[in-house]
MARDO-774189 format. One line per field, with one value per residue: residue number from 0; residue in three letters; x, y, z of N, C-alpha, C in turn. Coordinates in steps of 0.1 Angstrom, whole numbers, plus 5000, padded with zeros to 4 digits. Layout:
BEGIN
resi <- [NUM;...]
resn <- [ALA;...]
n.x <- [X;...]
n.y <- [Y;...]
n.z <- [Z;...]
ca.x <- [X;...]
ca.y <- [Y;...]
ca.z <- [Z;...]
c.x <- [X;...]
c.y <- [Y;...]
c.z <- [Z;...]
END
This chain:
BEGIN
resi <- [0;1;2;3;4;5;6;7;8;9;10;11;12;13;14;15;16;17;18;19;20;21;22;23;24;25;26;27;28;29;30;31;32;33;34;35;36;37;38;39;40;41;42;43;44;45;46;47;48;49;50;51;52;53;54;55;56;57;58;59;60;61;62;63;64;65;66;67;68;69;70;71;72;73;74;75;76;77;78;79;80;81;82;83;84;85;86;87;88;89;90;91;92;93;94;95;96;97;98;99;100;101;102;103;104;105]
resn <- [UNK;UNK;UNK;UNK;UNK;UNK;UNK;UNK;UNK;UNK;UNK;UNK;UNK;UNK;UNK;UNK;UNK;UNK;UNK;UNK;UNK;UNK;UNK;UNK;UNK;UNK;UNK;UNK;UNK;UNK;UNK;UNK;UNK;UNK;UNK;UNK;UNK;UNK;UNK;UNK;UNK;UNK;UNK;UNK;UNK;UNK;UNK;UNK;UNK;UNK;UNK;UNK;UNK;UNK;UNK;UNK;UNK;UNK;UNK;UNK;UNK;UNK;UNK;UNK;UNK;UNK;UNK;UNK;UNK;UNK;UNK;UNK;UNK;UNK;UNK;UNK;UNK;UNK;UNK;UNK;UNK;UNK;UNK;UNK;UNK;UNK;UNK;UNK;UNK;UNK;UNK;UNK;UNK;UNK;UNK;UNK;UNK;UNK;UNK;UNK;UNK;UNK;UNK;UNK;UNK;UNK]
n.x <- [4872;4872;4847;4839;4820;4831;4859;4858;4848;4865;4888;4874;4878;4898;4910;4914;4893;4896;4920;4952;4963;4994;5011;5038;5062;5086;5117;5128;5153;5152;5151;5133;5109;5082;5055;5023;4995;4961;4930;4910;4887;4887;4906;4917;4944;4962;4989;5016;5034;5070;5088;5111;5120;5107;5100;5080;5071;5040;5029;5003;5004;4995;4998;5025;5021;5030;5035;5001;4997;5007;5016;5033;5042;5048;5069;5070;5087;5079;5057;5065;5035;5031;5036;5015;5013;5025;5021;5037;5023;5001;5018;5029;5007;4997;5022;5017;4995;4999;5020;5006;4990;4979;4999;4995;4990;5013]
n.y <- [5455;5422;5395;5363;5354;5369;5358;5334;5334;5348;5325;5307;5313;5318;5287;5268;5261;5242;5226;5205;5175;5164;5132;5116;5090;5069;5051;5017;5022;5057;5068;5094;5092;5093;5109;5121;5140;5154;5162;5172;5166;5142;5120;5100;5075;5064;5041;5027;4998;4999;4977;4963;4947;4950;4970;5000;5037;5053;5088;5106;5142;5177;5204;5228;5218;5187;5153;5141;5116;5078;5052;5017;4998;4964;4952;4926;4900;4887;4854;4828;4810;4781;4751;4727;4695;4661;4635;4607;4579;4595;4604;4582;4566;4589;4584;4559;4560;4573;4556;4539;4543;4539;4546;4571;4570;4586]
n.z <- [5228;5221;5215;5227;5204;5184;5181;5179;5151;5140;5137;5126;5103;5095;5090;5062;5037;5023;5033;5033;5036;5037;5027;5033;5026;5044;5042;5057;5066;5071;5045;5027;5006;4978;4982;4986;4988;4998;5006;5039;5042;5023;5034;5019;5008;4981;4979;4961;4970;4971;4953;4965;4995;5030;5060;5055;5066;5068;5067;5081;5080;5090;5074;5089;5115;5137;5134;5126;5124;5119;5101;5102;5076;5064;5041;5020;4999;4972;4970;4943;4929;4933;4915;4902;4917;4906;4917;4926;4922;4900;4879;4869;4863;4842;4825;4813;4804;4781;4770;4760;4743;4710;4685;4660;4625;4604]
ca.x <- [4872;4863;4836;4844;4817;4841;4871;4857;4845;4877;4895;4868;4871;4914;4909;4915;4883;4900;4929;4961;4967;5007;5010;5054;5066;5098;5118;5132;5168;5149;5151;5118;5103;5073;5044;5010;4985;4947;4921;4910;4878;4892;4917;4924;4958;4967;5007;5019;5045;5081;5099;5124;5108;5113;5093;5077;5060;5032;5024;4998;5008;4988;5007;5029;5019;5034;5023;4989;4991;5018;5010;5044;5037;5058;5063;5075;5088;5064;5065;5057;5026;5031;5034;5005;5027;5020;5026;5044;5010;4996;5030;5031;4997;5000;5030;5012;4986;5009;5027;4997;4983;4984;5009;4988;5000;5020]
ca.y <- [5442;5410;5385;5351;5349;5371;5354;5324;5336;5347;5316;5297;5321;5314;5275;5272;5255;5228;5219;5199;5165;5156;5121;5112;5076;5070;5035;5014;5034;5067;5075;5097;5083;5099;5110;5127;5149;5151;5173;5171;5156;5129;5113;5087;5080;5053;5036;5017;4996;4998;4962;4964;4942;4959;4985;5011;5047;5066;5094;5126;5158;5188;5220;5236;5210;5177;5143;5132;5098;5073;5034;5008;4986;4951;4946;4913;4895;4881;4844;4826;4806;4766;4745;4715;4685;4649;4623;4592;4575;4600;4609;4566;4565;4591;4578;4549;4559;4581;4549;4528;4548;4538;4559;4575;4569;4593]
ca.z <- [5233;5212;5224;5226;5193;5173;5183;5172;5138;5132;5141;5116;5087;5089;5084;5044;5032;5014;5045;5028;5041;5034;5034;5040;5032;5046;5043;5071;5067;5067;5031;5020;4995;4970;4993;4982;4994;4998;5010;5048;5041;5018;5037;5011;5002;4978;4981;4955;4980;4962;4942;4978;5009;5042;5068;5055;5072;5061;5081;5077;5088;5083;5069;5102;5129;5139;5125;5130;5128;5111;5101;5098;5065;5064;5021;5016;4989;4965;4967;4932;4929;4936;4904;4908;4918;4905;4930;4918;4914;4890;4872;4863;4853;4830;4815;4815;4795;4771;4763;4758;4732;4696;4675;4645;4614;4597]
c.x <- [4865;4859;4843;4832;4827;4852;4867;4852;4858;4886;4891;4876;4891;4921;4906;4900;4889;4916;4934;4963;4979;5007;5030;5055;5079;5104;5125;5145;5168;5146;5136;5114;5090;5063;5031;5003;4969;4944;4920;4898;4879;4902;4922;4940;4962;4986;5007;5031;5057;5084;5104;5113;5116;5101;5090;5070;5056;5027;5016;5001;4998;4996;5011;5026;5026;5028;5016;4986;5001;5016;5027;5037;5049;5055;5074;5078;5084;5067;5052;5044;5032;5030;5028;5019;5020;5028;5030;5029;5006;5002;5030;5019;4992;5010;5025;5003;4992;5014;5016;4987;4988;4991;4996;4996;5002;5016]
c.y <- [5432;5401;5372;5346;5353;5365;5340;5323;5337;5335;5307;5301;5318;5298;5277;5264;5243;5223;5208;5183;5158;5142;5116;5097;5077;5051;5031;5025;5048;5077;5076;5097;5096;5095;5115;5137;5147;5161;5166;5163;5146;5125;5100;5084;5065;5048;5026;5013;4993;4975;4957;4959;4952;4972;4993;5021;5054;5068;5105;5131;5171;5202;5227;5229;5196;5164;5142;5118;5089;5055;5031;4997;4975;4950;4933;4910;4887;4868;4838;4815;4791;4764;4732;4706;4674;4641;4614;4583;4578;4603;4591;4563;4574;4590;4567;4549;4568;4568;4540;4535;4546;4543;4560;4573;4583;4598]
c.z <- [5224;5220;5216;5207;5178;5171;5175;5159;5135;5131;5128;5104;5089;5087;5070;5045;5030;5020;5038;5037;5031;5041;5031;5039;5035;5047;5059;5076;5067;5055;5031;5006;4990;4979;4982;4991;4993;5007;5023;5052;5033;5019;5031;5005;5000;4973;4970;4961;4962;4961;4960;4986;5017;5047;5061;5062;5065;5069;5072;5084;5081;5082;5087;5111;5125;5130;5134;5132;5118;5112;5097;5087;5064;5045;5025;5004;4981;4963;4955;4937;4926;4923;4914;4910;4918;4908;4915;4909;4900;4880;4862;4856;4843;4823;4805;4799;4781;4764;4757;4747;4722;4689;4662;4637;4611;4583]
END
């Protein structure tokens, strides 16, 4: 007969030490995409989001069980950075002052 301490020794001692964490991106249309892995105590897991806007899932799963846990990421389309914009005002007074400057000689 095994005692509930052996049962639970054995149970410890068939956890790997160093427990896989698959991480699964998948896009909005289901296509699986390049995933990673990590250890159980460093659940970090860095995405570089693809070029393509649209839904993404990243999920962990641990080797033979279900997912654990699955985030939706929104990528967007990168919008460019504003050019300054010179009002009428400021656009005439440096014309202004463009034209009103002496020509150098030559």
């Amino acid at each position: 007969m095994v005692s509930l301490e052996q049962y639970q020794a054995q149970a410890l001692a068939a956890i790997p030490a160093q427990l896989p964490v698959v991480w699964t991106v998948r896009g909005a249309d289901g296509a699986q995409l390049p995933g990673g892995s990590s250890t159980l105590t460093n659940t970090t897991y860095l995405w570089t989001a693809p070029p393509n806007p649209g839904l993404y899932t990243i999920a962990a799963v641990l080797p033979g069980s279900a997912t654990r846990g699955e985030l939706v990421i929104s990528v967007v389309q990168p919008t460019p950075a504003p050019m300054p914009h010179l009002g009428p005002p400021l656009l005439r007074r440096a014309l202004a002052n463009a034209l009103m400057r002496p020509l150098s000689p030559t």
